[in-house]
N, C-alpha and C positions, 0 to 999 in steps of 0.2 A: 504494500500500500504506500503511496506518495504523500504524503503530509508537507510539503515543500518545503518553503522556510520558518525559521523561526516566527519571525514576523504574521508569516502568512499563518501560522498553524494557531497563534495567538497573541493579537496585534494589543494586548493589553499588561503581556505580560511583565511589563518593568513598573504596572501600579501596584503602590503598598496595598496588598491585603490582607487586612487580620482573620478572614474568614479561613486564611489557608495556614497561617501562621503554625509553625509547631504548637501543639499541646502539653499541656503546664506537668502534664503526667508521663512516665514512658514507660518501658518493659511491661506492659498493657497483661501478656501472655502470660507474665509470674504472678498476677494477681490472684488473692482470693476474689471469691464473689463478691464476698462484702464488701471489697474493699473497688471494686469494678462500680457496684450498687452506689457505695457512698460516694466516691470520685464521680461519677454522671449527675447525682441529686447534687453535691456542689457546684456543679457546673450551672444546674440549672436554677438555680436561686438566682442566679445574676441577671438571669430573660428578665423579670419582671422589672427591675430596677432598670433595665438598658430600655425599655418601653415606655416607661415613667418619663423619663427625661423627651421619651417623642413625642410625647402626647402634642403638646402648641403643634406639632407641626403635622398630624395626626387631623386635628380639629379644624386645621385651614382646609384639609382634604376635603371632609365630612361637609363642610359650608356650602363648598363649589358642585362637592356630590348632588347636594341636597336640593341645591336652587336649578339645576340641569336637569333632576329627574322630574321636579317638579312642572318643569319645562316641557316633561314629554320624552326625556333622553334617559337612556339606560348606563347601567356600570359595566366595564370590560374587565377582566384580569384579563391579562398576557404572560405567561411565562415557560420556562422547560423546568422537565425533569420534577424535583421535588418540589420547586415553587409554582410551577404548573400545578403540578396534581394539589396544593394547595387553595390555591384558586379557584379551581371545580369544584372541591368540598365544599369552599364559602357559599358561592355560585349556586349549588344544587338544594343546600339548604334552607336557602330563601322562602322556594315556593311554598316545604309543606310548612314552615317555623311561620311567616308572616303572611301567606296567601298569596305571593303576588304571582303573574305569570312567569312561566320561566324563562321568557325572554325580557326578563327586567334585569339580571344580573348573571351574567356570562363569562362562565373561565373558557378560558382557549388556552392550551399547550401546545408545542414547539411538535409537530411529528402528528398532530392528530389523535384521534382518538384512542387510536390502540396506543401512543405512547403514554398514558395511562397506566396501565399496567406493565407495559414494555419498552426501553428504553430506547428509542428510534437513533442510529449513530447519526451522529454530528447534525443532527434538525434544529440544535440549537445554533448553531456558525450561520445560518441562513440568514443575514439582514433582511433580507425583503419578504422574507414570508410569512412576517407576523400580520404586515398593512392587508397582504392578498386574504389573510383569512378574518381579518378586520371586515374587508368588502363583501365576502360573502355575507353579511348584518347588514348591507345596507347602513355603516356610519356613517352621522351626520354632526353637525356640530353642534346636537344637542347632547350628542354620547360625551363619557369619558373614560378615559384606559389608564387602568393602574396595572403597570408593570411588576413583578415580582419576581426577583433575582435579589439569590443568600448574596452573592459577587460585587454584583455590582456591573458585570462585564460582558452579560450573554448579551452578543451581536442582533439574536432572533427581537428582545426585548428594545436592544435602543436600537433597532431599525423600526419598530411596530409604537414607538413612543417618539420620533421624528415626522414620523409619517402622518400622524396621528395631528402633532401638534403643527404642520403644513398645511392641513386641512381643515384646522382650526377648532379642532377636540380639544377638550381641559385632558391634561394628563395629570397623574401621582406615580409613586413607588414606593416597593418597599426594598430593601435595602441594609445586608448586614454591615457592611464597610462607607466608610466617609469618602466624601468629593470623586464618587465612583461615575464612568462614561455614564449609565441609568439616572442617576440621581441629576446631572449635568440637564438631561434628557427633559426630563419630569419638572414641568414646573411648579407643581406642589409632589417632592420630595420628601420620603421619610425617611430616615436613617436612624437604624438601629443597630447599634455598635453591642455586641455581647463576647467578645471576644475570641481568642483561640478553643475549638471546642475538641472535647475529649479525646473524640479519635480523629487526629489531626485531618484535615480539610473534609470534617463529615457534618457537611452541613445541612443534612437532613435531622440533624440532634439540634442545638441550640437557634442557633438559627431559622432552623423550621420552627420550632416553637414560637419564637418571635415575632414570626411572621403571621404564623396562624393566632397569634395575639393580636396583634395588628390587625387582624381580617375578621375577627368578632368585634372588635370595635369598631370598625367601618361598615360593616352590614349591619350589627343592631343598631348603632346609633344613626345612621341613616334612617330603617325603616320606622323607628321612633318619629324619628322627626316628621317622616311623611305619613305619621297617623296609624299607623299598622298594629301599633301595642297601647291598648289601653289600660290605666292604670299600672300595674305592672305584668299584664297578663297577654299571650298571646288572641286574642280575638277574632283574630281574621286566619288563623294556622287550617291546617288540611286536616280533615277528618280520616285519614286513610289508614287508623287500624285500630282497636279495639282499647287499646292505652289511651290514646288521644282523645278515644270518643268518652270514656269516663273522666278524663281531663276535663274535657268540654264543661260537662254535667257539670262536675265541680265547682267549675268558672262561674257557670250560671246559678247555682247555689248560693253560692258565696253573695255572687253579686244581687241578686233578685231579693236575697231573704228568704229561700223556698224549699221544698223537700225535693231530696232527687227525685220523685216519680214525676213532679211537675216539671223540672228542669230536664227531664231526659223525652218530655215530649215537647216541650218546646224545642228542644234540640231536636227533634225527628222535624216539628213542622217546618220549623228556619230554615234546617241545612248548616246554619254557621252560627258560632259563641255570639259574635257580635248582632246579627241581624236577631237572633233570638231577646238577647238583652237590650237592646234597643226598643224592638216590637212590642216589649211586653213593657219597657217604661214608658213609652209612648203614650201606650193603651191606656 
């Protein structure tokens, strides 16, 4: 196989990254378990304190999210690999947690769908094929794209967060390392610094955490804001299984003042927490 030059094989490679950075731990192999166990939960006490300090720049995100979908405009992730399959988690969880359609918030990864579960080679080095599977959505400059790369440096992401912002899309990122090409990219950037993690450049451990911290903040505090969660309850969520539908009840118990056999037939006549609790304070 031809990998060519330096350069060409990875035209990033002279940025400082602490995401690849050696790990604070070595001879991994001689460890007890315990000691494997406690060295990863030290490691990860640090995510939340490195997400603390993003917050301000977190909440700029959420602002621009918020006034765009209100607009009519949907959320993109864009990413490869584990910050891909990130993004689809956020993305899929939407519809049944808040109701909304599932074309309201959209992961796309680097290789398509089966890179999912299968690592597609090098779909990440593609600069221009994040904008192509952007167009298949029909974006417009109501959309916006939050990239997500632990790096900072996948080509796939700031080709698909250029392109994006050319066409006059709000972009974000998320982001384990500082003043990374992505962050450059994004002009509401997050950066979350959590340092060298355990087993050096596995940035599916600290980092992904991070990230998926970052991506629960963004999707609930978004769909809050656009109404989706009442008081502190999901209202408008999907009825699609037996947990959720006593859930439901619940909701409506609590809220109405009622006995479940009332709340579970208002829940039959409604279809949904919300339209049932509503209906009946109406009435």
């Amino acid at each position: 196989m031809n990998f060519g030059s330096n350069q060409e094989i990875y035209p990033y490679r002279n940025m400082k990254r602490i995401t690849e950075s050696d790990s604070s731990y070595d001879n991994l192999e001689t460890m007890e378990v315990s000691e494997i166990l406690t060295g990863i939960n030290n490691e990860d006490q640090q995510v939340p304190r490195a997400v603390a300090k993003a917050i301000p720049a977190i909440e700029k995100l959420i602002h621009v999210t918020v006034e765009k979908m209100k607009a009519g405009g949907r959320l993109f992730y864009i990413g490869a690999g584990t910050s891909g399959r990130l993004g689809i988690l956020d993305a899929s969880e939407c519809p049944p947690t808040f109701g909304v359609d599932y074309n309201t918030v959209i992961g796309i990864i680097a290789g398509g769908d089966s890179a999912i579960r299968k690592a597609v080679e090098f779909a990440e080095d593609d600069k221009t094929q994040a904008w192509k599977d952007l167009l298949s959505y029909d974006v417009n400059a109501n959309d916006v794209v939050v990239g997500i790369a632990a790096s900072g440096t996948t080509p796939y992401v700031i080709g698909g967060l250029e392109e994006a912002n050319r066409h006059g899309l709000e972009t974000g990122c998320i982001v384990c390392n500082e003043g990374s090409p992505v962050a450059q990219a994004a002009r509401y950037p997050v950066e979350v610094v959590v340092g060298p993690e355990f087993v050096t450049g596995s940035t599916r451990m600290k980092a992904g955490t991070a990230q998926k911290l970052v991506l629960n903040m963004i999707s609930t505090a978004v769909m809050i804001k656009l109404g989706r969660v009442k008081g502190n309850k999901m209202v408008d969520m999907q009825l699609s299984n037996t947990k959720l539908v006593h859930r439901g009840i619940r909701m409506i118990m609590n809220a109405l003042k009622t006995d479940q056999e009332t709340a579970e037939k208002l829940l039959k006549k409604f279809g949904s927490v919300r339209k049932a609790i509503d209906g009946n304070q109406k009435a």
